[in-house]
Short mmCIF file of the C-alpha atoms (twelve columns), coordinates in Angstrom:
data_MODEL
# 
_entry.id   MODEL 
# 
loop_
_atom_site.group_PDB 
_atom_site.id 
_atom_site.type_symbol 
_atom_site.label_atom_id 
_atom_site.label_alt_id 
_atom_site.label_comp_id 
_atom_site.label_asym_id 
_atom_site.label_seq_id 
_atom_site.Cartn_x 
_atom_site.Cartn_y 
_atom_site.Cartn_z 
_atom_site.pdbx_PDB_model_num 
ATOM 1   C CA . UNK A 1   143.385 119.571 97.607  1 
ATOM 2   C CA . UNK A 2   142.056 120.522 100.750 1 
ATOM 3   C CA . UNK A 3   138.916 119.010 102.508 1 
ATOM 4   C CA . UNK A 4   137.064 122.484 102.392 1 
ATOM 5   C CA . UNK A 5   137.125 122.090 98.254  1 
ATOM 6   C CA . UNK A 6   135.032 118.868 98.707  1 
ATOM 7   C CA . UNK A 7   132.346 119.874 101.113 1 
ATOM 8   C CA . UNK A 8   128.936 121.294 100.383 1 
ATOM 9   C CA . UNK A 9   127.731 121.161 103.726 1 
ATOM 10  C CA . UNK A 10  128.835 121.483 107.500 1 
ATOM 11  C CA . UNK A 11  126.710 120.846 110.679 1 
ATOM 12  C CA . UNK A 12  127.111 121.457 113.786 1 
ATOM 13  C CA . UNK A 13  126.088 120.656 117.590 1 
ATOM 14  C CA . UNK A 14  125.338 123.080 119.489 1 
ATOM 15  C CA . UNK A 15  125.950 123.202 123.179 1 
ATOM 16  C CA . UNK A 16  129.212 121.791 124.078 1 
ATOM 17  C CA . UNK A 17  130.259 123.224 120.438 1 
ATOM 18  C CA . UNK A 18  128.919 126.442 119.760 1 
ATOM 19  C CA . UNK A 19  127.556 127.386 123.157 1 
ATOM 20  C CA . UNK A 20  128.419 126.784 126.968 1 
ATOM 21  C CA . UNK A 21  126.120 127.189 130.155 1 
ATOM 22  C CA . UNK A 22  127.253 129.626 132.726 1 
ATOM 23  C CA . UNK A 23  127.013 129.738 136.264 1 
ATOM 24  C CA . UNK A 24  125.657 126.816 137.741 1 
ATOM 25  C CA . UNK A 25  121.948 125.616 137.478 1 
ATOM 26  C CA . UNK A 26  121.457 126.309 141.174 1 
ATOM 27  C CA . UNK A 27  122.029 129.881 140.354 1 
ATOM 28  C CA . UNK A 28  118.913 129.715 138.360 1 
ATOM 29  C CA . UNK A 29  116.860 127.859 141.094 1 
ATOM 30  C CA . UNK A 30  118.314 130.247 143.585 1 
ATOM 31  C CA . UNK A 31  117.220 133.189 142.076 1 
ATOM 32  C CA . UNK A 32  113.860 131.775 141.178 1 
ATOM 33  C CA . UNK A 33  113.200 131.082 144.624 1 
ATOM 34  C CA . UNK A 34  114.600 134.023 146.018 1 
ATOM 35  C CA . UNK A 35  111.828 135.984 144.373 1 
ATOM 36  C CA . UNK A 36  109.091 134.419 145.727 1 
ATOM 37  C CA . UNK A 37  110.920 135.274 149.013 1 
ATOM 38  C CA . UNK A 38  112.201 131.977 149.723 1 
ATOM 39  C CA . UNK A 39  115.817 131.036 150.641 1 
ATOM 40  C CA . UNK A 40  118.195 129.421 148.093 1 
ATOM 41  C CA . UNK A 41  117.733 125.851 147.993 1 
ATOM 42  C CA . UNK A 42  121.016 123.490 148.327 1 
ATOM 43  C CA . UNK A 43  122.649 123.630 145.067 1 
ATOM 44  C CA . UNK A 44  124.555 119.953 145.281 1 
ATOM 45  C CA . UNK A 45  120.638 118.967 145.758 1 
ATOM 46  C CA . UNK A 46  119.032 120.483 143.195 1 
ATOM 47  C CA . UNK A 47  121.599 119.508 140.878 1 
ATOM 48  C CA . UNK A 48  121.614 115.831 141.704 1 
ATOM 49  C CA . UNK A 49  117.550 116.185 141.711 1 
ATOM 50  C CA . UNK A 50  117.445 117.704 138.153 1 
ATOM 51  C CA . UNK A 51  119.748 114.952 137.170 1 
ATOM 52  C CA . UNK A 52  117.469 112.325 138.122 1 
ATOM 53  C CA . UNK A 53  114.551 114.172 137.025 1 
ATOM 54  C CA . UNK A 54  115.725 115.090 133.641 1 
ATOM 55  C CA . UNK A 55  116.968 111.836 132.568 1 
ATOM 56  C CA . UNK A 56  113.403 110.161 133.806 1 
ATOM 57  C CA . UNK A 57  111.289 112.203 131.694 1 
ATOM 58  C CA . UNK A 58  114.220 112.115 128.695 1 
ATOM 59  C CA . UNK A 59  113.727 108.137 128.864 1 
ATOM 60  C CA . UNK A 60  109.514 108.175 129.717 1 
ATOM 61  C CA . UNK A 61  108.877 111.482 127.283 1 
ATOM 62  C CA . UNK A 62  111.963 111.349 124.096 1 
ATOM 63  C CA . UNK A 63  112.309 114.596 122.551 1 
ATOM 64  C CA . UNK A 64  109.931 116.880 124.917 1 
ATOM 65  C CA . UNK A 65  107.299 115.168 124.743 1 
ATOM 66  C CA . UNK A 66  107.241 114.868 120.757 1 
ATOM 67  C CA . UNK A 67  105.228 111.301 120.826 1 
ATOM 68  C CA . UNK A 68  103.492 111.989 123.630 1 
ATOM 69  C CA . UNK A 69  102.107 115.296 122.103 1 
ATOM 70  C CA . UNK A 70  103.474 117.018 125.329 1 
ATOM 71  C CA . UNK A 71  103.546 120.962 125.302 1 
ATOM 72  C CA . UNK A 72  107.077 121.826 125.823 1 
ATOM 73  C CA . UNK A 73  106.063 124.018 128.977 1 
ATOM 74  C CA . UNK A 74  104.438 120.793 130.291 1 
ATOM 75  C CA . UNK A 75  107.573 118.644 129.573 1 
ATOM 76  C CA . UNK A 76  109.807 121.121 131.646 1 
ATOM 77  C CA . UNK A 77  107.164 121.797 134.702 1 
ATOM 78  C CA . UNK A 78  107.103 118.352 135.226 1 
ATOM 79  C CA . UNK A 79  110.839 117.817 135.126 1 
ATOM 80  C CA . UNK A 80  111.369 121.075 137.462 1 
ATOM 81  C CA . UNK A 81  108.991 120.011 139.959 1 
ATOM 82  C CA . UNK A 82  110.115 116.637 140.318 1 
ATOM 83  C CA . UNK A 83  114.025 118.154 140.483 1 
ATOM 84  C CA . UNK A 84  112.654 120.022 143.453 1 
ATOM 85  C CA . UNK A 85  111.139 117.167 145.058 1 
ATOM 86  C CA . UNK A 86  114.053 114.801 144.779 1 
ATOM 87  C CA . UNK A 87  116.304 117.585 146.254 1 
ATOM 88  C CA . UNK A 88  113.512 117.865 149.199 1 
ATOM 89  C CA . UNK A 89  111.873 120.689 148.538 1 
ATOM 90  C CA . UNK A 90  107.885 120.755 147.835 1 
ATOM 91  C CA . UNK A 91  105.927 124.039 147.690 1 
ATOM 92  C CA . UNK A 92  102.354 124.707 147.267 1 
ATOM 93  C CA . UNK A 93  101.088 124.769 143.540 1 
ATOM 94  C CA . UNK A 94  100.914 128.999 143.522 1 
ATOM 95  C CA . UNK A 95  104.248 129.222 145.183 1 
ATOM 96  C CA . UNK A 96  105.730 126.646 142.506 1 
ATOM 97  C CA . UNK A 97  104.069 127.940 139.489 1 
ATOM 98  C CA . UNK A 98  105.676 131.163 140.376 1 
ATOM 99  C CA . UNK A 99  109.289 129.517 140.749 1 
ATOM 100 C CA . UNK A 100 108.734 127.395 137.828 1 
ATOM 101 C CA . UNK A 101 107.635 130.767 135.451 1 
ATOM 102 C CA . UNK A 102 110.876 132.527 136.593 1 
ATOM 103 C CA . UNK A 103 112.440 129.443 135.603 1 
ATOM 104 C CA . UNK A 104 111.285 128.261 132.285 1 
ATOM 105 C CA . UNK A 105 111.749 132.098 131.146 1 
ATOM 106 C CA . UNK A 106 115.204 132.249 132.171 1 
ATOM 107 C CA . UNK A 107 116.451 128.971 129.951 1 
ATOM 108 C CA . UNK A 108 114.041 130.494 127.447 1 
ATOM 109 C CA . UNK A 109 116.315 133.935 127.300 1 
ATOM 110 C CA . UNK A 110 120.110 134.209 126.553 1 
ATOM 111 C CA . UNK A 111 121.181 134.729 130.312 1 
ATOM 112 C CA . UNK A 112 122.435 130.928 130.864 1 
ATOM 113 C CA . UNK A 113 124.416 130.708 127.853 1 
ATOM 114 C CA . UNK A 114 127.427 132.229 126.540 1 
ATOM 115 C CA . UNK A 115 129.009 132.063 123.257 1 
ATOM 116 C CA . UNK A 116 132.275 130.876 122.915 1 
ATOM 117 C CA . UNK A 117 134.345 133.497 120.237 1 
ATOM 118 C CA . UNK A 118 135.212 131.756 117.802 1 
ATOM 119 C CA . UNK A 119 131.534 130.153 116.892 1 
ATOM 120 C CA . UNK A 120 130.324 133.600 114.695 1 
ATOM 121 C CA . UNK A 121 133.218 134.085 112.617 1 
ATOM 122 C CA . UNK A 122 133.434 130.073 111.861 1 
ATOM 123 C CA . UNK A 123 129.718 129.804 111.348 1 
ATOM 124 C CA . UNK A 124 130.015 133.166 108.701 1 
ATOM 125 C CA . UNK A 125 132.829 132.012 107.587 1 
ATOM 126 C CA . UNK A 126 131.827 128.781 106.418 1 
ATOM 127 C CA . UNK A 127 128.687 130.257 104.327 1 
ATOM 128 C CA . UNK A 128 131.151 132.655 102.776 1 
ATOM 129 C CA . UNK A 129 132.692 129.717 101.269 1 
ATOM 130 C CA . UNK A 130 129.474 128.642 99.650  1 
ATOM 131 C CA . UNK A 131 129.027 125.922 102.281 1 
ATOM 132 C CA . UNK A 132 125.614 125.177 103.739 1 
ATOM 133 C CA . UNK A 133 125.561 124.724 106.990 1 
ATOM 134 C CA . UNK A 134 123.209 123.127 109.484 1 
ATOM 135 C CA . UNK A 135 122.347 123.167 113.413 1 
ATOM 136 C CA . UNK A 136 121.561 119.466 114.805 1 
ATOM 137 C CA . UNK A 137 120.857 119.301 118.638 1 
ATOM 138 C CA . UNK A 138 119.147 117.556 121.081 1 
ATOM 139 C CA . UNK A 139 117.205 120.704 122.004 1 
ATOM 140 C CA . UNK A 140 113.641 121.817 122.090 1 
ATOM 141 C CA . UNK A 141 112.316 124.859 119.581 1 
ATOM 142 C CA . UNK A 142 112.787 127.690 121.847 1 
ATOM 143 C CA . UNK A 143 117.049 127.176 120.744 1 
ATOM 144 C CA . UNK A 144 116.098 128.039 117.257 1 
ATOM 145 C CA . UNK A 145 113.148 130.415 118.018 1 
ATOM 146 C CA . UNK A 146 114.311 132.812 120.365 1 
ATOM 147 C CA . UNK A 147 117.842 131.422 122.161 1 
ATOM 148 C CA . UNK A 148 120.378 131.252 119.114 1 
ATOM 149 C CA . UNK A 149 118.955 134.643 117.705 1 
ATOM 150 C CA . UNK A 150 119.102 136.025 120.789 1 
ATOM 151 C CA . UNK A 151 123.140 135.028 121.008 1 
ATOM 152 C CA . UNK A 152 123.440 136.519 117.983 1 
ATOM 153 C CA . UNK A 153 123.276 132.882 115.851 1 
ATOM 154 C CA . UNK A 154 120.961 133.757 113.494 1 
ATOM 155 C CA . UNK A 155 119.793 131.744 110.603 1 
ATOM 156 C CA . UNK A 156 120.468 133.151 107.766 1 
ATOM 157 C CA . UNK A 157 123.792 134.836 108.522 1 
ATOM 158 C CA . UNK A 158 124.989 132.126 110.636 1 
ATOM 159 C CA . UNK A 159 123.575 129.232 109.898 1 
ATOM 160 C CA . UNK A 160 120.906 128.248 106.977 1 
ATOM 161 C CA . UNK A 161 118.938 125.474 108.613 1 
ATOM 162 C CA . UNK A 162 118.499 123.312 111.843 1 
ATOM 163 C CA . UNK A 163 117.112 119.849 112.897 1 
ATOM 164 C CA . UNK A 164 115.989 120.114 116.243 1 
ATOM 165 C CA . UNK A 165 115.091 116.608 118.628 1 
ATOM 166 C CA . UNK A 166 112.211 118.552 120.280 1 
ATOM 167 C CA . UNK A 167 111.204 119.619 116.288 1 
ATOM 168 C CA . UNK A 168 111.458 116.257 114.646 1 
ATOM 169 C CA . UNK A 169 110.884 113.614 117.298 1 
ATOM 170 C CA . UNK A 170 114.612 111.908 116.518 1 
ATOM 171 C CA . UNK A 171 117.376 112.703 118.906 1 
ATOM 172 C CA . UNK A 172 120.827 112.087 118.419 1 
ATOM 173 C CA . UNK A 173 122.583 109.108 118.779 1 
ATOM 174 C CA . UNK A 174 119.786 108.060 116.281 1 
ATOM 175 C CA . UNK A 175 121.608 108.071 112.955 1 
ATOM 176 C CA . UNK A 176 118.514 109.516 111.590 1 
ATOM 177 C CA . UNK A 177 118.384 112.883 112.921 1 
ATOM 178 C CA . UNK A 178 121.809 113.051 110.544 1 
ATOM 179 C CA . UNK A 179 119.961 111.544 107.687 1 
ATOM 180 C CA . UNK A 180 117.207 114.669 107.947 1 
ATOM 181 C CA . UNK A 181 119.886 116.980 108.146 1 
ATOM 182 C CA . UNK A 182 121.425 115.886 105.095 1 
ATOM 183 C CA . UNK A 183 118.025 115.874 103.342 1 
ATOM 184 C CA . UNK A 184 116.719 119.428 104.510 1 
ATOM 185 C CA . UNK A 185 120.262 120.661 103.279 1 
ATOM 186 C CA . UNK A 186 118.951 119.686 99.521  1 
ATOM 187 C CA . UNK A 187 120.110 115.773 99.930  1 
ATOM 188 C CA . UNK A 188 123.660 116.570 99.682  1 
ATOM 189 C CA . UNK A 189 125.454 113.331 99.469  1 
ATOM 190 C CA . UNK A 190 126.883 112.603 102.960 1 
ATOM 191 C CA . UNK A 191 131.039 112.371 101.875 1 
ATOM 192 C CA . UNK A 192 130.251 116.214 100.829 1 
ATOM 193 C CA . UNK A 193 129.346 116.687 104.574 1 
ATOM 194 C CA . UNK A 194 131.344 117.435 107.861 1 
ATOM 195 C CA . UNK A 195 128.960 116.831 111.230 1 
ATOM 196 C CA . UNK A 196 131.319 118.822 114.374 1 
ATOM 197 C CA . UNK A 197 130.364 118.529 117.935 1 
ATOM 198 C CA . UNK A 198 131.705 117.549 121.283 1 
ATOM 199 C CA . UNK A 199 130.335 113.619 121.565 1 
ATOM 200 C CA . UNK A 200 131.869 110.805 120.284 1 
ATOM 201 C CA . UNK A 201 128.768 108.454 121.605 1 
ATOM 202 C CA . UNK A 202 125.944 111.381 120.021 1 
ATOM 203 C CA . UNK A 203 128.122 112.899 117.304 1 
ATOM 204 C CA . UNK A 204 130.854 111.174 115.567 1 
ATOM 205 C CA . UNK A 205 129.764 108.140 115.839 1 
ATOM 206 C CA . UNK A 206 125.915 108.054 114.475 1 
ATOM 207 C CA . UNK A 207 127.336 110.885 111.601 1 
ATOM 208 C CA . UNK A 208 130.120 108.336 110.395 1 
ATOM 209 C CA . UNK A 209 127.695 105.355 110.070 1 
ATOM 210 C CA . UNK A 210 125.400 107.505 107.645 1 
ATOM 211 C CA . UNK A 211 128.617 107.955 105.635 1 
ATOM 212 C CA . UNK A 212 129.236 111.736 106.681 1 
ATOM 213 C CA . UNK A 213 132.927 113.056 107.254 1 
ATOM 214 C CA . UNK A 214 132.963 114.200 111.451 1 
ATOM 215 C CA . UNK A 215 135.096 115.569 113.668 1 
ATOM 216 C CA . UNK A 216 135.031 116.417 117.627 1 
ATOM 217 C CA . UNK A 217 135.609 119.463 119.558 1 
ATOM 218 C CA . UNK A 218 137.689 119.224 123.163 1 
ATOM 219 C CA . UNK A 219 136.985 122.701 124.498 1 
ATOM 220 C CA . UNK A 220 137.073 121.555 128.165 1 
ATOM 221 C CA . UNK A 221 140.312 118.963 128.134 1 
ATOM 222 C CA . UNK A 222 138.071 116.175 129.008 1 
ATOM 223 C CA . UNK A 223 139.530 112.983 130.238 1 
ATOM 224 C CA . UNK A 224 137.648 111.088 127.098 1 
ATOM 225 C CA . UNK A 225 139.418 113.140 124.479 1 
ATOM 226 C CA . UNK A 226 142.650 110.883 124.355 1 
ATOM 227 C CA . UNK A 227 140.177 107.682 123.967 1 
ATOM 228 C CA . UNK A 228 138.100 109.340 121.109 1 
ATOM 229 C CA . UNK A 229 141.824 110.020 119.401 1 
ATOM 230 C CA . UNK A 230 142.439 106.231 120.047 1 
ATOM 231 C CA . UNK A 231 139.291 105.517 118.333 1 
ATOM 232 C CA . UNK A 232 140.128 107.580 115.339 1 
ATOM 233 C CA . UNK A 233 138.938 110.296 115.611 1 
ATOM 234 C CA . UNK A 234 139.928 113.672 115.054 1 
ATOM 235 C CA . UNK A 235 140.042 115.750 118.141 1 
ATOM 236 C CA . UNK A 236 140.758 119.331 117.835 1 
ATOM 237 C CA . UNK A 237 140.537 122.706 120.532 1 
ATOM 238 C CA . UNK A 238 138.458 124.942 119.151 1 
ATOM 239 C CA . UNK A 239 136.674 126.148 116.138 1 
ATOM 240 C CA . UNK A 240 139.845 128.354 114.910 1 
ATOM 241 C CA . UNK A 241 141.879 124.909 114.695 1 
ATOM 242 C CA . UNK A 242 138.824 123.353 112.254 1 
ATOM 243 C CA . UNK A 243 139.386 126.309 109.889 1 
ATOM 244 C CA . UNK A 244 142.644 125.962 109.875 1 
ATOM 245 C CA . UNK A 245 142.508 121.867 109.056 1 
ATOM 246 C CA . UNK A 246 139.646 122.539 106.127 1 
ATOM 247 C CA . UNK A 247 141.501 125.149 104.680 1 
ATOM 248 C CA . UNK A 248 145.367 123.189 104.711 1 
ATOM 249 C CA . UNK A 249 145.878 121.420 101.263 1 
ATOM 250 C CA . UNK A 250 146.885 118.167 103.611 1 
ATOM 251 C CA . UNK A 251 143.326 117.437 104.826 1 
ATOM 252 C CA . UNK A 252 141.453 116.105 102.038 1 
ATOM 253 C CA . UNK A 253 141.353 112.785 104.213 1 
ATOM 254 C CA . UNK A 254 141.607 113.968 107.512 1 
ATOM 255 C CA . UNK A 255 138.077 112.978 108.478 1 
# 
C-alpha cells in the first residue's frame, strides 16, 4: 500500500519549496535607487544591513507586526530604512519614501520570485488525487493575496487553503502554526498528513512533534542535507522525486 492511499492532506512551505528568489536583493535596492537618480548602493552592504535589520524587527515585531497591530507597510519601512542605515546610507524622508515605494511594490509583484517546474503539476496533481492540500509559511498576506496568484499558484487549482505567520500571529518553528493547518483542512487527523519544505529546524521537526508524516526538500545541495538524513529524515531533490515516493507501493512508512 502506498503512502499516497493513506493521506488526506499535504502541506507545503513555500519559499525554499515551491518558490526561489532571483537575482540578488541588491538588485532590488539598486534599481530602487537608481530611479530616484541615485547610484547603486554596495550590494555586500545592503545585504549584510537587511540581515541585521530583518532579524531585529523579526525578534522585536513576530509575524509583521501581528501583536503589535503593525500595518504590514509599516513593518517593512522600518526594516528597509534601518537596512539602509546599517549599510551607511541615510536619505532625506521624500527621497526614502520614494526608494522605499519602489521597493515594497517590487516584493509585492512576481518579479523577485520564480517558480521552480515541478511545483504546478505536483500541487494539481495532488488535488487530483482527492488530497487537500495546504500552504504554511512564514510570510505576510501579500504571498497569498497577490504573489502566489500572480505565479500562477492559485488557490483553488493549486492549493485549497493557507496558514500564513503574518495572517495568524504563529510562525513556524511553533508547532502550532501546524496544528491550525491541520484544523482549517477540516481537523484531519495528523498521521493522514504529509508537511514538505526545505527546514529541518522550521519544518520537519515542529510537523513531526504534532504527529504529522514530513519530509524535506534539498533543491540547492546544501551542506545540512546529509545531517538531516542522519537525523532521519527523508531528504529528497525535487518535487518529481515526492510523487514518485507517494505513489511506490514501498512507502507506506517512509515518513
Amino acid at each position: 500500500m502506498s503512502l499516497l492511499s493513506r493521506l488526506r492532506c499535504i502541506t507545503v512551505d513555500v519559499t525554499g519549496t515551491l518558490i526561489a528568489y532571483k537575482g540578488e536583493l541588491g538588485d532590488y535596492y539598486c534599481m530602487a535607487a537608481k530611479s530616484v537618480g541615485l547610484p547603486c548602493p554596495d550590494y555586500k552592504r545592503v545585504h549584510q544591513g537587511f540581515k541585521h535589520a530583518y532579524t531585529e524587527m523579526v525578534n522585536k515585531y513576530p509575524c509583521f507586526g501581528f501583536a503589535a497591530k503593525m500595518p504590514n507597510i509599516v513593518w517593512w519601512k522600518t526594516c528597509v530604512r534601518d537596512s539602509f542605515v546599517r549599510a551607511g546610507y541615510e536619505y532625506d524622508e521624500e527621497t526614502f519614501e520614494k526608494i522605499f515605494r519602489r521597493i515594497y511594490a517590487s516584493f509585492g509583484s512576481s518579479a523577485p520570485y520564480t517558480v521552480f517546474s515541478d511545483s504546478q503539476p505536483f500541487l494539481r496533481w495532488a488535488r487530483e488525487k482527492g488530497i487537500k492540500v495546504g500552504i504554511i509559511s512564514n510570510a505576510e498576506y501579500r504571498y497569498q493575496d497577490v504573489i502566489l496568484p500572480a505565479l500562477g499558484l492559485n488557490q483553488g487549482t493549486e492549493w485549497d487553503f493557507g496558514v500564513f505567520s503574518g495572517l495568524e500571529g504563529v510562525e513556524k518553528p511553533d508547532p502550532r502554526i501546524y496544528e491550525i493547518a491541520l484544523q482549517r483542512a477540516g481537523n484531519i487527523a495528523p498521521e493522514e498528513t504529509l508537511h514538505i519544505g526545505d527546514s529541518m529546524r522550521k519544518d520537519y521537526v515542529p510537523a513531526r512533534s504534532v504527529g504529522m508524516n514530513a519530509l524535506l526538500l534539498d533543491r540547492f545541495r546544501t551542506p545540512d542535507a546529509e545531517e538531516w538524513r542522519k537525523s532521519g529524515a527523508i531528504v529528497l531533490p525535487d518535487l518529481v522525486a515526492v510523487k514518485e515516493l507517494l505513489s511506490s507501493e514501498k512507502s507506506a512508512s517512509a515518513c
